[in-house]
C-alpha positions in Angstrom: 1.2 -9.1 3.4 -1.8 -7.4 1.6 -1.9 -7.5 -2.5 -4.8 -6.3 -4.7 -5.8 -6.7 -8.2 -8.0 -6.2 -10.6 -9.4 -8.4 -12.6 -11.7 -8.0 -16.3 -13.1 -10.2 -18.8 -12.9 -7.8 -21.6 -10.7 -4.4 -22.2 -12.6 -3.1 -25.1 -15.7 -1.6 -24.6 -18.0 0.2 -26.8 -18.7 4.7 -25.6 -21.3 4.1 -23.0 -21.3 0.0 -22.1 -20.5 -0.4 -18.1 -17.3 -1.6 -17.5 -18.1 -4.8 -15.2 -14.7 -5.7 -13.1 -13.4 -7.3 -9.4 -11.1 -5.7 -7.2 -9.2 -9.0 -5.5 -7.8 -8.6 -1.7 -5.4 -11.7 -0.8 -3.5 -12.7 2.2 -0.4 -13.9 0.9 1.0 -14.7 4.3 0.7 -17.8 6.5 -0.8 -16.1 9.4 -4.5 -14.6 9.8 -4.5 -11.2 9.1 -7.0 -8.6 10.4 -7.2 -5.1 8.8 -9.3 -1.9 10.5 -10.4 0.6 8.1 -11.2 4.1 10.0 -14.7 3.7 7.8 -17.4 1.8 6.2 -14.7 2.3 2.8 -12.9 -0.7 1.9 -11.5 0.1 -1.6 -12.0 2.4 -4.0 -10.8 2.4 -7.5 -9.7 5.4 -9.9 -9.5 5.7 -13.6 -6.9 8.0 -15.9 -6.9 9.2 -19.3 -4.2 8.9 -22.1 -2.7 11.9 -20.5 -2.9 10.5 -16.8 -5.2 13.2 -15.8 -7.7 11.4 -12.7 -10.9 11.7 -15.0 -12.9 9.3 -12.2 -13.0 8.0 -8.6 -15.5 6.0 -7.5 -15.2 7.3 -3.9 -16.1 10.7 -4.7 -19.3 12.3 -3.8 -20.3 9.0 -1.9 -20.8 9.0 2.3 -19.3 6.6 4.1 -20.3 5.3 7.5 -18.0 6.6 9.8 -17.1 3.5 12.3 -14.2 1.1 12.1 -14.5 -1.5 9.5 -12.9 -5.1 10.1 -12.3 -7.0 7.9 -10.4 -10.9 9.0 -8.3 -12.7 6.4 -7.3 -16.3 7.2 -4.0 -17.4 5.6 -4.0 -17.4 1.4 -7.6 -16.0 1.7 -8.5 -13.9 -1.3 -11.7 -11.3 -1.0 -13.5 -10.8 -4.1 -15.4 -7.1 -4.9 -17.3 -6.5 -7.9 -16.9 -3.3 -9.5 -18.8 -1.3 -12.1 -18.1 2.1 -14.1 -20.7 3.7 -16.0 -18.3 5.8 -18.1 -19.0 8.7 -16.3 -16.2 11.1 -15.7 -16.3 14.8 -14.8 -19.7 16.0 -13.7 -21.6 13.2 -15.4 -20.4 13.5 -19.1 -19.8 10.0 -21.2 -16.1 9.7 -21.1 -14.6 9.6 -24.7 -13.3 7.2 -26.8 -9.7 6.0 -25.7 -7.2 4.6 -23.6 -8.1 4.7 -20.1 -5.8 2.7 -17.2 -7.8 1.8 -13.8 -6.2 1.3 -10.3 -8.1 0.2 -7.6 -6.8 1.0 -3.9 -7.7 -0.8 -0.9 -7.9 1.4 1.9 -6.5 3.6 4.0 -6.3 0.6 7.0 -4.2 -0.4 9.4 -3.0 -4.0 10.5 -4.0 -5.4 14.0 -0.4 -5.3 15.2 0.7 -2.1 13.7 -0.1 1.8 14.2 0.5 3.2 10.7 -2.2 3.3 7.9 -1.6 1.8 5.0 -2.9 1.9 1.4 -2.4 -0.7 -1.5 -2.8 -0.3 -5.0 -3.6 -2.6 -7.6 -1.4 -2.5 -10.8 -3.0 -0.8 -13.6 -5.7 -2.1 -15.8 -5.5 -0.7 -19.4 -9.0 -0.8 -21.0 -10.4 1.2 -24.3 -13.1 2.7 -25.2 -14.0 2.9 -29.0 
């Protein structure tokens, strides 16, 4: 099937550095796998403070093209996304010095074969900000 991860050098940052990441999408099967998203959005990724309140989603306020997306995955093929976040949370204020955890989600797609949508998430990524 489909698994996702995500994938940073570092996991402290200083209040206001960019958090540079990559969101990986692999193929852990032995057959090609092709996936249709319902738009141009491929992933997305979301980031929670210490009291796992959504303080960020890179998705919001963005426009997406709206025509099916394919993307084709040969057999053990891993896709690689690079990912930034600016800090930002709310309407543009620095978000404050903490914990913060960071799931990316790939999706909403469907397989080839299959009529249901699907969505996979990435296990958490635990970063701080001091």
């Amino acid at each position: 099937m489909i698994e996702a991860f995500l994938k940073i050098k570092e996991r402290r940052f200083k209040v206001g550095e960019i958090l540079s990441f990559s969101l990986e999408i692999s193929n852990t099967q032995d057959k090609t796998l092709k996936l249709f998203f319902p738009t141009s959005k491929i992933y997305d990724f979301v980031v929670y403070d210490e009291s796992s309140k959504e303080v960020y989603r890179w998705s919001r306020n963005k426009l997406f093209i709206q025509a099916i997306t394919r993307i084709v995955l040969k057999p053990r093929e891993t896709r690689v996304f690079s990912l930034e976040w600016d800090q930002k949370v709310g309407f543009g204020e620095k978000a404050k010095p903490g914990n913060y955890q960071i799931i990316g989600e790939v999706g909403p797609f469907w397989l080839e074969d299959k009529k249901e949508k699907l969505i996979v998430k990435t296990p958490s990524l635990n970063v701080e900000i001091i």
